[in-house]
C-alpha positions, 0 to 999 in steps of 0.5 A: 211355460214352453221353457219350463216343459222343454227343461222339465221333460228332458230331466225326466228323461235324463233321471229315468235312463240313468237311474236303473231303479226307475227301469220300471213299467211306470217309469217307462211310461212317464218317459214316453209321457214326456216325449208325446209332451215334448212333440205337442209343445214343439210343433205348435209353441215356435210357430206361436211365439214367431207370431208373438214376437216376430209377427209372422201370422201366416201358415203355408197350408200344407204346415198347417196340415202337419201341424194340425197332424201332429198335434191331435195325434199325440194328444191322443197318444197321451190320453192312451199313455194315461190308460196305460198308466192306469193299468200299471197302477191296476196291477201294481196295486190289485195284483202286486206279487205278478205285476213283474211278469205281467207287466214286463218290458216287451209288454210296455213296448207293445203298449206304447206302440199300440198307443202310437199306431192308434193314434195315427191311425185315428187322426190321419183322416184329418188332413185328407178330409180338409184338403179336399173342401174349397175355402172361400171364406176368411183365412184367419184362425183365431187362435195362434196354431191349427186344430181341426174344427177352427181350420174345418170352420174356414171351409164353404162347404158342407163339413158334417162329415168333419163333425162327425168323424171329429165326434167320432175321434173324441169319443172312440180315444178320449170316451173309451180312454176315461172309461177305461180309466175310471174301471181301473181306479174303480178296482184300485179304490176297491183294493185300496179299501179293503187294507187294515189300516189307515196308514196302508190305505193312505201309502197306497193311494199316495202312489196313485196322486201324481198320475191323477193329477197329470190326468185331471191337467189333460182331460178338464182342458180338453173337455172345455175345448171340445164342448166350447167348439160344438156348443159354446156359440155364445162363449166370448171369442177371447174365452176360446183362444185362452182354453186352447192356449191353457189346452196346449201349454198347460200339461206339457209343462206341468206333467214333469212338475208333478212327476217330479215333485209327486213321485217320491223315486223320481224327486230322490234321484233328482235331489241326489243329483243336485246334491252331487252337483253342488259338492 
């Protein structure tokens, strides 16, 4: 899987800078999906596979930490390039003849930064909140890498501070992201609707599935785990480390399938150059 998410996000990387036709807003955005993808994997899959194949199951704690930094914040990166996304699919769709000079390429980068400062602005917290608790208790995390609730569990002390601010976090980025989400596909579906004919109405949808799926791969993962954490006492253990897993694993490496195969601009360029390749 890990293989598979470095392989396909460098295509997708790859494909976008050398095509100029895909020098574009949504192609933009699907590049900075992959790099958020790529920084998720790396900093949690080698340390993982080091405790697979080389039995190396101890973290330094202060690795931990960083480890712990990186992952939440670019996850949430990527839900904000999501809402991004959305809003790319917005305009395209609700306003076509401006999405040119609405969005433009200094209004993407903006976006991206804003994502970026967001995020670690957010999660920085984290690691500052932990390293002030004692921790008397096990140092094992069940799972193989460090997320803020399983290292906020080792604590003897009172951590609702913690859950607080992790609530917080999860319903300021992912809460306000899935609103906004859902208020632009509420105006695209509205949009959608209102055409003459079926075969408009299905061509234009069609632009919106590889983004739906890619959102449905992030947040039905992330829902499970975070409600597992807080709720989910009674959920076997073996149950908590697989949602985790599949939380971590699963869009990096699908998110380039699906723009791959799903976006008809990318999958032509790609065909193309396998073609040339081979001739």
């Amino acid at each position: 899987m890990y293989i598979i998410a470095i392989l396909g996000n460098f295509t997708i990387l790859f494909t976008v800078k050398t095509e100029p036709s895909l020098h574009g807003p949504m192609y933009y955005f699907v590049c900075m999906l992959a790099i958020t993808d790529l920084v998720v994997s790396t900093s949690i899959v080698p340390k993982m596979l080091a405790i697979y194949w080389l039995n190396s199951r101890e973290i330094d704690f202060s690795s931990c930490l960083i480890q712990l930094y990186f992952f939440h914040c670019f996850s949430g990166m990527e839900s904000g390039i999501f809402v991004a996304m959305a809003l790319d699919r917005y305009v395209a769709i609700c306003h076509p003849l401006r999405h040119s000079t609405i969005l433009t390429n200094s209004v993407v980068a903006k976006i991206g930064l804003a994502m970026m400062l967001r995020s670690g602005m957010v999660t920085l917290p984290y690691p500052f909140l932990l390293r002030q608790w004692p921790y008397c208790k096990t140092n094992i995390i069940p799972q193989p890498y460090c997320a803020h609730i399983a290292v906020v569990k080792l604590a003897c002390a009172d951590t609702r501070i913690n859950s607080y601010y992790g609530l917080f976090v999860v319903f300021c980025v992912i809460g306000l992201d899935v609103i906004f989400i859902a208020l632009s596909y509420t105006q695209i579906l509205r949009a959608i609707f209102s055409l003459p004919t079926k075969d408009a109405r299905l061509k234009t949808f069609g632009t919106c599935i590889s983004h739906l799926c890619a959102i449905l791969a992030f947040y039905i993962p992330s829902l499970f785990l975070s409600l597992m954490y807080r709720f989910g006492q009674n959920v076997p253990l073996h149950f908590h480390i697989l949602i985790a897993n599949v939380y971590l694993l699963m869009p990096p490496m699908l998110n380039p399938i699906i723009y791959g195969v799903g976006t008809k601009q990318i999958r032509d360029r790609l065909l193309r150059l396998f073609t040339h390749n081979r001739t």
